[in-house]
VMD Tcl script that draws the C-alpha trace (Angstrom):
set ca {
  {0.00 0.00 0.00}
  {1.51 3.09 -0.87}
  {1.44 6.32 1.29}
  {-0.63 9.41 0.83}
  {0.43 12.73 0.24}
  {0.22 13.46 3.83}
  {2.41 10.93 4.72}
  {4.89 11.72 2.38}
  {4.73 15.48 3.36}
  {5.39 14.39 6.72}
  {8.44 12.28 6.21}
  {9.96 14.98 3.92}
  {9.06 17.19 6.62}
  {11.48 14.91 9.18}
  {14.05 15.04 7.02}
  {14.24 18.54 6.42}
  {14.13 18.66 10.54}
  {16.92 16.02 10.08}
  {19.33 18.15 8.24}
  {18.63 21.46 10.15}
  {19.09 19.74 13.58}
  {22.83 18.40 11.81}
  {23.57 21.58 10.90}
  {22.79 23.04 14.41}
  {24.42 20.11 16.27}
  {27.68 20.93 13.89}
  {27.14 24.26 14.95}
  {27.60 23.55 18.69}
  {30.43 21.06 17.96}
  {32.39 23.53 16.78}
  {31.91 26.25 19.05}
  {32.99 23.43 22.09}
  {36.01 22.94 20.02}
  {37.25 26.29 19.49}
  {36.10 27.21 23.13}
  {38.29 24.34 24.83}
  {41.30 25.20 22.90}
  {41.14 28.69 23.54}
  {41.09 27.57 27.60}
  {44.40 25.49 26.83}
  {45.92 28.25 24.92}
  {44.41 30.72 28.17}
  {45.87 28.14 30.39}
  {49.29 27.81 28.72}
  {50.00 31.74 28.34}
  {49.23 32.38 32.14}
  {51.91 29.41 32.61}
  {54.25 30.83 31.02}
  {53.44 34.46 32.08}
  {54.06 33.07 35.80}
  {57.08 31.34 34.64}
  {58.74 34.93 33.01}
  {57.80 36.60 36.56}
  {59.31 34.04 38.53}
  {63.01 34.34 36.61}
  {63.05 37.86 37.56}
  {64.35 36.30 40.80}
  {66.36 33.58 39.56}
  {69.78 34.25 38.27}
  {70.22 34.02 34.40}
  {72.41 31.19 34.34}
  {70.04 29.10 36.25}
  {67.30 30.25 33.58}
  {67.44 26.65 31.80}
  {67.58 24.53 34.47}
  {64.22 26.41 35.97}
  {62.07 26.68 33.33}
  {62.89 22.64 32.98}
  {61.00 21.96 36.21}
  {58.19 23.52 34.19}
  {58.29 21.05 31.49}
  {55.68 18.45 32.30}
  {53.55 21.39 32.44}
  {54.48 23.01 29.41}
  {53.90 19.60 27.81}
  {50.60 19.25 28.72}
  {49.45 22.42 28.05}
  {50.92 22.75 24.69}
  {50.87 19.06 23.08}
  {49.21 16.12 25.76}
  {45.99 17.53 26.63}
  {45.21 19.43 23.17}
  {46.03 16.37 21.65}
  {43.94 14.23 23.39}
  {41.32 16.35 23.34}
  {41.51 16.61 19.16}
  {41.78 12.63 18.95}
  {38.34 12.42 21.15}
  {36.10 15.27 19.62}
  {37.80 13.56 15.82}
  {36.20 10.18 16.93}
  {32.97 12.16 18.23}
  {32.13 13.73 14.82}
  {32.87 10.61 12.84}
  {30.61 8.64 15.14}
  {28.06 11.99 14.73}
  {28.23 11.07 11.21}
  {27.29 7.43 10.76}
  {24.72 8.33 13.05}
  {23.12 10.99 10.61}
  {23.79 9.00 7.89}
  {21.82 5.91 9.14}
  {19.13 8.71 10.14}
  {18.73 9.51 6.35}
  {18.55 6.05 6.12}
  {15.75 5.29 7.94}
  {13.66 8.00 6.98}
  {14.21 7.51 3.02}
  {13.04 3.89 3.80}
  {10.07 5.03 5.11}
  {9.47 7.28 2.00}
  {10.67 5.12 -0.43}
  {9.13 1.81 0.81}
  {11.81 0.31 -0.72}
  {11.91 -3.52 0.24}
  {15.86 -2.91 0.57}
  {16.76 -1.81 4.33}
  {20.05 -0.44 5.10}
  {20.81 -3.73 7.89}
  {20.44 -5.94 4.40}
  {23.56 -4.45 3.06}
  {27.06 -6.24 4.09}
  {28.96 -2.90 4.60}
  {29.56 -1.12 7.73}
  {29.43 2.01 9.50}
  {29.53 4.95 7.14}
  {30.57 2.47 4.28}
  {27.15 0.88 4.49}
  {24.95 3.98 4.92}
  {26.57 5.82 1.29}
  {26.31 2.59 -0.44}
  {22.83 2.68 0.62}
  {21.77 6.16 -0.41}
  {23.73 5.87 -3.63}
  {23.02 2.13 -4.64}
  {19.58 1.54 -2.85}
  {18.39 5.68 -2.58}
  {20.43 6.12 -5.86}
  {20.62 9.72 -4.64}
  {23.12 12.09 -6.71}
  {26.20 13.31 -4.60}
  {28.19 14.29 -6.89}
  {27.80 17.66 -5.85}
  {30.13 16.03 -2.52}
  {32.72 14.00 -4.28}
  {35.10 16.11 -2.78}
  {34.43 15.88 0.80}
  {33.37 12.36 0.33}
  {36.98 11.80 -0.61}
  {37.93 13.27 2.38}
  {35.63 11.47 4.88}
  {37.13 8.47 2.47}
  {40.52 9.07 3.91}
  {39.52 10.23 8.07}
  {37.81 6.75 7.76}
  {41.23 5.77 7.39}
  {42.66 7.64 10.00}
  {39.90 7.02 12.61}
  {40.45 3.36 11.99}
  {44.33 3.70 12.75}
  {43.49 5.83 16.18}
  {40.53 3.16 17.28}
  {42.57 -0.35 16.43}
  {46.15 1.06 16.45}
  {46.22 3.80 18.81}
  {47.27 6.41 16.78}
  {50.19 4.87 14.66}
  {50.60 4.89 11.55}
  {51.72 2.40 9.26}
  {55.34 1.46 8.69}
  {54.68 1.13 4.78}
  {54.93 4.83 3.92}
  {52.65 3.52 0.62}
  {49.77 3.36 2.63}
  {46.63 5.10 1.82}
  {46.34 6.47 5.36}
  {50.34 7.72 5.30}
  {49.27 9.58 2.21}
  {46.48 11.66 3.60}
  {48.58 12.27 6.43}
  {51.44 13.62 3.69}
  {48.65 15.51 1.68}
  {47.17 17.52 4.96}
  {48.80 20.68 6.49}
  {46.82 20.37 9.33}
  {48.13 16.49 10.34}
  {52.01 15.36 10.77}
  {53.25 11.69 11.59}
  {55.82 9.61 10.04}
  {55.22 5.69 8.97}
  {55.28 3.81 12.32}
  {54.88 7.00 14.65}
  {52.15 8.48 15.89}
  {49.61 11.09 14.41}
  {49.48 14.81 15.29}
  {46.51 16.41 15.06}
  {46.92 20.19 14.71}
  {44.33 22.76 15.73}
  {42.67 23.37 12.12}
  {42.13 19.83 11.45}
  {39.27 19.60 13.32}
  {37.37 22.61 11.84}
  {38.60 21.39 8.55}
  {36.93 18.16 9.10}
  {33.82 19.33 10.76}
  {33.36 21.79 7.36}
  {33.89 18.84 5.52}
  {31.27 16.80 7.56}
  {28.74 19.78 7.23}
  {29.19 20.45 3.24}
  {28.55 16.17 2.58}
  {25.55 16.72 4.84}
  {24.24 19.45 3.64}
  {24.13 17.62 0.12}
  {22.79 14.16 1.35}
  {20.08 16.05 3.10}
  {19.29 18.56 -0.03}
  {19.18 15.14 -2.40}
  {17.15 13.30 0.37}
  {14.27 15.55 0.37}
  {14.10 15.11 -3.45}
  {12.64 11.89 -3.21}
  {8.95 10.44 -4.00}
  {7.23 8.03 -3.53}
}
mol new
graphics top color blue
foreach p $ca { graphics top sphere $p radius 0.5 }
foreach p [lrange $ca 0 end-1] q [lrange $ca 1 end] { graphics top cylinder $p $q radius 0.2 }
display resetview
């Protein structure tokens, strides 16, 4: 039985609530993000601020060998705790978008009635929910090849941090090596760890919003 028109203008109706509530939720993300690195960067200049006041009193040639009983806190401050907190909101958004992706999912099932549900398909995670909209939802995103490319390669990268702690690969041929290679905004060698710098994360979360904003402007396209 297919639906009625007031069905179908309800569904569409969830999915344009869908895509505003991403692009709200992306919103917030990246106002936490740039609001807890501005604390570490807060955190570190009053550091070292208290550390300049304090040699006033030390003499000069003992300058070094102070400022190295400050190191564990420079460390954190400047590298350990940013780092760690890049790694965890990274894994947060990529986890943000399988979820939305499955969302769009669900709902073009429900408009579509196609026979063809996304738990049918073999594929995981995001892999699963693109095949479906393109293959099953055959929605057009070409308009995103580029930051599907992208997401392509995190995928990569998020794998390496969640089974391999960070490190890279030792074969500098790897795809994942050359993403790291390609980005200004990541450094780490073949067997070493990844560095996430501070515009990595804003890069990625545009990146998340612009393939989005594209599912969710294709999804509402459908009919029944």
């Amino acid at each position: 039985m297919s639906k009625s028109n007031d069905e179908i203008s309800l569904i569409g109706f969830e999915i344009f609530c869908h895509s505003d509530k991403i692009k709200r939720d992306l919103e917030n993300y990246q106002s936490f993000y740039s609001d807890v690195e501005f604390l570490f960067q807060k955190k570190d200049k009053e550091l070292q601020q208290n550390i300049n006041e304090k040699l006033k009193s030390v003499p000069e040639e003992h300058h070094s060998e102070f400022v190295e009983g400050y190191g564990q806190d420079l460390h954190e401050n400047q590298f350990l705790f940013p780092s760690m907190h890049r790694e965890s909101i990274f894994i947060t958004l990529y986890n943000y978008l399988e979820h939305s992706l499955n969302e769009y999912c669900r709902l073009i099932s429900k408009l579509s009635e196609n026979p063809i549900k996304l738990s049918d398909l073999n594929h995981k995670g995001v892999q699963r929910a693109i095949v479906y909209l393109k293959k099953i939802a055959l929605l057009d995103l070409s308009d995103a090849d580029t930051e599907h490319a992208f997401l392509i390669n995190s995928n990569r990268l998020r794998n390496r941090i969640v089974h391999a702690g960070g490190i890279l690969p030792s074969n500098e041929e790897e795809k994942v090596n050359k993403f790291i290679d390609s980005q200004g905004n990541l450094t780490g060698s073949p067997g070493c760890a990844v560095i996430f710098r501070e515009k990595f994360i804003l890069e990625f979360i545009n990146n998340l919003a612009g393939y989005l904003k594209v599912v969710g402007a294709e999804s509402i396209k459908i009919k029944d």
